[in-house]
N, C-alpha and C positions, 0 to 999 in steps of 0.2 A: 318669970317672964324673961323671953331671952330677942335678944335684937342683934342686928347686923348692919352698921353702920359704912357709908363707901364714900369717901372722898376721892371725887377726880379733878379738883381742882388747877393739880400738880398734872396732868395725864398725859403732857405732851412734852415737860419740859425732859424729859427721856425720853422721848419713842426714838424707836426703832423705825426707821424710813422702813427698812426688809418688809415688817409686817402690814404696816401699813399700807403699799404697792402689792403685797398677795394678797390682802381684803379687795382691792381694786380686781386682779386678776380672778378672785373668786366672786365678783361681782359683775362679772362681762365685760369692765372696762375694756376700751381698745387697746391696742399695742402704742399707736400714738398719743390715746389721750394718756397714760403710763407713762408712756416715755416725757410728755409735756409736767407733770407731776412731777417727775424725779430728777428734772431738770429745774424745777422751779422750786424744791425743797433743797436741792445738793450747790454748794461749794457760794453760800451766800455772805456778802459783805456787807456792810453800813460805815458810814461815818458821820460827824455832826460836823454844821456848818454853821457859825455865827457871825455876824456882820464881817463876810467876805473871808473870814479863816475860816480851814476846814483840817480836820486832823484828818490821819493815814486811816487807810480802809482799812475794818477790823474785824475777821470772822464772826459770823453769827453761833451762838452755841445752837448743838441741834436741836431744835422744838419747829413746831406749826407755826407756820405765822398765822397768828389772828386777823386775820383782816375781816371786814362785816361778811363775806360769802365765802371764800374757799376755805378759810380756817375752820370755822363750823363747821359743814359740810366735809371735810376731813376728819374732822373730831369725831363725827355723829359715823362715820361710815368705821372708824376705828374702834371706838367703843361698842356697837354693835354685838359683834362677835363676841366680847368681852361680857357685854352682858349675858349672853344666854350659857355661857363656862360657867359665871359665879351663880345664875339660878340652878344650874345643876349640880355645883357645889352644895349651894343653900342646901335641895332636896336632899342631897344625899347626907348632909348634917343633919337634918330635921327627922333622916329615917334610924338614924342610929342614936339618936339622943333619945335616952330613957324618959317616957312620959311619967 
């Protein structure tokens, strides 16, 4: 018995904005709704504010934000693609593995 195990648990705390923004463009997005994406993915801060202190704003590392819709909705338009590589990986393991 043989299996193929995929964790995407991890799947955005690395992406690559690049591909992510050409799944967009291979997907019809618009020019603006892109450029609105890569504006709200690029060049983001935080800080924490507790009773009235707040420390210095501090780069976000690059990942998706999750938030309940667009993070999702990013994910699922990312992995996409992703998916149909590794079933054609799968296949093409599955044709050269001796029965």
């Amino acid at each position: 018995m043989q299996a193929i195990f995929l964790v995407f648990s991890k799947a955005f705390n690395t992406n690559n904005y690049d591909i992510l923004l050409g799944e967009l463009e291979f997907y019809n997005f618009s020019n603006s709704a892109i450029a609105l994406i890569k504006s709200y993915l690029s060049n983001r801060k935080q800080f924490v504010e507790i009773d009235s202190l707040g420390s210095d704003l501090q780069p976000i590392t690059p990942d998706v934000p999750l938030g309940p819709v667009l993070g999702p909705l990013l994910f699922l338009i990312f992995i996409n693609h992703v998916v149909h590589v590794l079933l054609l990986l799968i296949i093409y393991f599955l044709q050269m593995t001796p029965t």
